[in-house]
LUMMIZA-152303 format. One line per field, with one value per residue (C-alpha): residue number from 1; chain; residue in one letter; y negated, z, x. Coordinates in nm, 4 decimals. Layout:
num	c(NUM/...) $
cadena	c(A/...) $
residuo	c(A/...) $
py	c(Y/...) $
pz	c(Z/...) $
px	c(X/...) $
//
This chain:
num	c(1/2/3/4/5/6/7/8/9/10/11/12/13/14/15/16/17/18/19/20/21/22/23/24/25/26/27/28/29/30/31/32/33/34/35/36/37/38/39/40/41/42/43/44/45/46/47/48/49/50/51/52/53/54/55/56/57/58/59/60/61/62/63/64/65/66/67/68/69/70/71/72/73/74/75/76/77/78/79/80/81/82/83/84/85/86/87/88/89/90/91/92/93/94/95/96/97/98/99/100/101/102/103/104/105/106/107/108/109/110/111/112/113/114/115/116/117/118/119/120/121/122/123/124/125/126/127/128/129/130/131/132/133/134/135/136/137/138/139/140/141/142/143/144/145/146/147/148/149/150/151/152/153/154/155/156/157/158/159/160/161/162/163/164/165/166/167/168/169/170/171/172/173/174/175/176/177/178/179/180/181/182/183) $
cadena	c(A/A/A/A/A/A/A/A/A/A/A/A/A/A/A/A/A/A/A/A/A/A/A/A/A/A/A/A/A/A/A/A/A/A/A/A/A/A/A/A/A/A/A/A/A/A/A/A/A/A/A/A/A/A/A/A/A/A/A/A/A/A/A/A/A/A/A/A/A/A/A/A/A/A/A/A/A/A/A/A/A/A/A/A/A/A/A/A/A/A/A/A/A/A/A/A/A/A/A/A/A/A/A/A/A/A/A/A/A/A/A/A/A/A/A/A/A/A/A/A/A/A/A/A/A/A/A/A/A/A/A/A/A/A/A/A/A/A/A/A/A/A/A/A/A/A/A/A/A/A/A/A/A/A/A/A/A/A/A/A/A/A/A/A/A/A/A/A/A/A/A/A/A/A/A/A/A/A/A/A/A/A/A) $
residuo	c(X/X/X/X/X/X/X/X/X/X/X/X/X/X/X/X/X/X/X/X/X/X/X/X/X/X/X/X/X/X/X/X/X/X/X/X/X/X/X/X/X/X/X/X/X/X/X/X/X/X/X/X/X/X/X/X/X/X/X/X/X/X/X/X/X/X/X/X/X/X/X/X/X/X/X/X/X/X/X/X/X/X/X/X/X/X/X/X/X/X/X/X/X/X/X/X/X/X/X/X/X/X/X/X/X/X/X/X/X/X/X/X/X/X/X/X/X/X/X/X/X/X/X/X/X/X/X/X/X/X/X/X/X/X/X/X/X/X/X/X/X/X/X/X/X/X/X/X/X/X/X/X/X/X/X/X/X/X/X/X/X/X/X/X/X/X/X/X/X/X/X/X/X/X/X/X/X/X/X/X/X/X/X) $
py	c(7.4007/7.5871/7.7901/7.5941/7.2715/7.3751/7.4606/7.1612/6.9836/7.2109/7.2321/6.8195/6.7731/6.6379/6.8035/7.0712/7.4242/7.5776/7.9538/8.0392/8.0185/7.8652/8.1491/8.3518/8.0550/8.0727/8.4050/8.3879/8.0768/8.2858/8.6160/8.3712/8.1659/8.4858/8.6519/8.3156/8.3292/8.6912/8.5620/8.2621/8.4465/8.7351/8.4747/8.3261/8.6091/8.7045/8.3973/8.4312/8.7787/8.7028/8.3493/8.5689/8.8017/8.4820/8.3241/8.6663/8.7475/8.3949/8.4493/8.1704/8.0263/8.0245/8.3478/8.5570/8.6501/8.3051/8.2200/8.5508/8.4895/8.1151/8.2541/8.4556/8.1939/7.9057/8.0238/8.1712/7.8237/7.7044/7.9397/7.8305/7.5208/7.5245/7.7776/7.5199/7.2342/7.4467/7.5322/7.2141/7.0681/7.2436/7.2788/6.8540/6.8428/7.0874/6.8393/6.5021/6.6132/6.7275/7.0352/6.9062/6.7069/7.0002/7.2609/7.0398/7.0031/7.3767/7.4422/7.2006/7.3752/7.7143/7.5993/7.4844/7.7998/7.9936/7.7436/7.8328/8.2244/8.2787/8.0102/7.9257/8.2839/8.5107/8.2636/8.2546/8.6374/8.7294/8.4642/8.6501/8.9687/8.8156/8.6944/9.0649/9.1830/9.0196/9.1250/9.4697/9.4922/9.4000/9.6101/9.8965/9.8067/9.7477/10.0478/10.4276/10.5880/10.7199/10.3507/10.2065/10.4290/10.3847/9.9778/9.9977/10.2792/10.0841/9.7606/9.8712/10.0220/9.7124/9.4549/9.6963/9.6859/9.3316/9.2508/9.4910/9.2700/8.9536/9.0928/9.1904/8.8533/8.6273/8.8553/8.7772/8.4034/8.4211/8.5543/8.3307/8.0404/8.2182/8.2115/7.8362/7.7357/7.9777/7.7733) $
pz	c(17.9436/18.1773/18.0252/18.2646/18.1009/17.7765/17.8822/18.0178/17.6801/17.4858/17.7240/17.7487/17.3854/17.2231/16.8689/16.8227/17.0045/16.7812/16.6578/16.9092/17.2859/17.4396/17.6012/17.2600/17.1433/17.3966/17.3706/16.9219/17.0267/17.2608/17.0550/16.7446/16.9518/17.1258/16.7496/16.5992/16.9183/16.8628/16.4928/16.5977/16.8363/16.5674/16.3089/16.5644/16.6941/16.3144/16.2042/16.5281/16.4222/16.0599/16.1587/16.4379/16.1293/15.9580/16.1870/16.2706/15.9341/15.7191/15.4546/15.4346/15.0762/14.9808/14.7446/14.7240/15.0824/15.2186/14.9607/15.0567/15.4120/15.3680/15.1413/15.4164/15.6721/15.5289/15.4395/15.8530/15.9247/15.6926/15.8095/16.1634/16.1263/15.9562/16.2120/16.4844/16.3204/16.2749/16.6047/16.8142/16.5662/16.5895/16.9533/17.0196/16.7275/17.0116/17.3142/17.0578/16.8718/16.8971/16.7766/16.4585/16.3781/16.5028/16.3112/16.0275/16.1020/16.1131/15.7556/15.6375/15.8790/15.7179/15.3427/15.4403/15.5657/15.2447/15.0584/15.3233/15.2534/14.9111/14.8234/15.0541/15.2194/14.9282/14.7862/15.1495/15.1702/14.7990/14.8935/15.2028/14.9684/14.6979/14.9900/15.1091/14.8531/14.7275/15.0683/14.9871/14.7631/15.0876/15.3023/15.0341/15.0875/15.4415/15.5785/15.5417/15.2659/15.5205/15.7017/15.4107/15.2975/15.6709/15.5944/15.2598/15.4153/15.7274/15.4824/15.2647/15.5677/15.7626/15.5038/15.4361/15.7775/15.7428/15.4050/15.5829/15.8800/15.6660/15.4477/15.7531/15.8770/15.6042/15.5425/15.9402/15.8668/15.5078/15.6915/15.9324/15.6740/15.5096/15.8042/15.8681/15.5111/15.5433/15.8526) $
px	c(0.9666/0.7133/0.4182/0.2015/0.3154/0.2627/-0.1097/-0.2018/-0.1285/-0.3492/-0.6157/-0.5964/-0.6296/-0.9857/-1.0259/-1.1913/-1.0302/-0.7452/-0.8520/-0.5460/-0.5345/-0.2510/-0.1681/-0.1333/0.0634/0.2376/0.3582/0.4136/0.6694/0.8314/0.9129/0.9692/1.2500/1.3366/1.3931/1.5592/1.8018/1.9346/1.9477/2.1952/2.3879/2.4551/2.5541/2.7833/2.9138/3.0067/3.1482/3.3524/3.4987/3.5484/3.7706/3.9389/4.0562/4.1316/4.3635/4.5077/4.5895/4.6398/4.8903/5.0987/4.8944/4.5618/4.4855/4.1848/4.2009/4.1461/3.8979/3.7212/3.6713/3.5873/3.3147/3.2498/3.2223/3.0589/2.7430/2.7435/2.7861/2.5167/2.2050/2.3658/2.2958/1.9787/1.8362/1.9424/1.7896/1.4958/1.4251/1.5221/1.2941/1.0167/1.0672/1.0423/0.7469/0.5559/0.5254/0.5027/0.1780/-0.1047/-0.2648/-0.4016/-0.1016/0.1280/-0.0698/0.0265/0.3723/0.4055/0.2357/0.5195/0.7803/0.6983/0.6683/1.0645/1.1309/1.0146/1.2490/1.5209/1.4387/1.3744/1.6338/1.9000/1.9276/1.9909/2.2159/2.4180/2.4196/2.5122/2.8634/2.9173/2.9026/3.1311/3.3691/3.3543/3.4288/3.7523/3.9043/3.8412/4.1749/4.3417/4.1714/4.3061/4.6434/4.6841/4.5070/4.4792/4.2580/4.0031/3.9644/3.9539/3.6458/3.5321/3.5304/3.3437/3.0983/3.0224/2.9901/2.7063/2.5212/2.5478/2.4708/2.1308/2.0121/2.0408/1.9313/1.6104/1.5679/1.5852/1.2973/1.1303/1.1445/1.0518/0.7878/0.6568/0.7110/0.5208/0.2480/0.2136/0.2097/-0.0469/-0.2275/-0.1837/-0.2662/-0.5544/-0.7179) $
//
């Protein structure tokens, strides 16, 4: 959808002017759709590895392995699909309302999204742990001492600088509802 577009409908609307420009809103939709698409793509990309593993090594009956990596996996697919919903959502709400009825839409949006991160999120990332976790055993057995400490190393690094860009994030988004509910 062009900027110019996107203008037009704000600057057409009758209620009172919103504390925003349309150019500023403008630019917070962009960087928050630019942010939530890196967000997808990384979830993809890591559900993508992790089934790759999977399929590469499946043992012939369902143990702790599977059940590790499909603990792995599903939540992935769950925050995928929210995040999706969320934004194609948000992103048809944009050009059906208008600003009072879409400012209202997005104090709703957000209070979903604190459900989504205080809820949803640490329960999705603490099974990807778990699931982790049970495939360390195997990771123990099939590889060399020193990759195996690489593996659990590189683990509790990278699901920090996550668990930090999550906070980060929901943080940014709790603030902005603030800000909403605050108008």
């Amino acid at each position: 959808m062009e900027n110019n577009h996107l203008e037009n409908i704000w600057m057409q609307q009758s209620d009172k002017a919103p504390a925003f420009s349309s150019k500023q809103i403008i630019e917070k939709a962009t960087a928050h759709r630019r942010s939530q698409n890196i967000g997808i793509a990384v979830l993809i990309i890591t559900v993508a590895i992790v089934t790759a593993y999977g399929i590469w090594q499946f043992p012939q009956k369902f143990n702790t392995f599977t059940a590790g990596l499909l603990l792995m996996v599903v939540p992935l697919i769950v925050r995928i699909g929210i995040e999706l919903n969320s934004k194609l959502t948000k992103a048809t709400k944009l050009v059906q309302l208008d600003t009072r009825s879409y400012k209202s839409y997005l104090t709703k949006h957000f209070a979903w999204r604190k459900v989504v991160h205080l809820v949803i999120t640490p329960i999705c990332f603490t099974l990807y742990i778990v699931g982790l976790c049970m495939l360390f055993p195997y990771f123990k057995n099939e590889f060399s001492q020193g990759f195996y400490m690489y593996l659990i190393v590189s683990a509790v690094i990278s699901l920090a600088v996550v668990a930090i860009v999550i906070i980060k994030q929901v943080r940014k988004e709790l603030s902005f509802l603030t800000t909403l509910q605050g108008e």
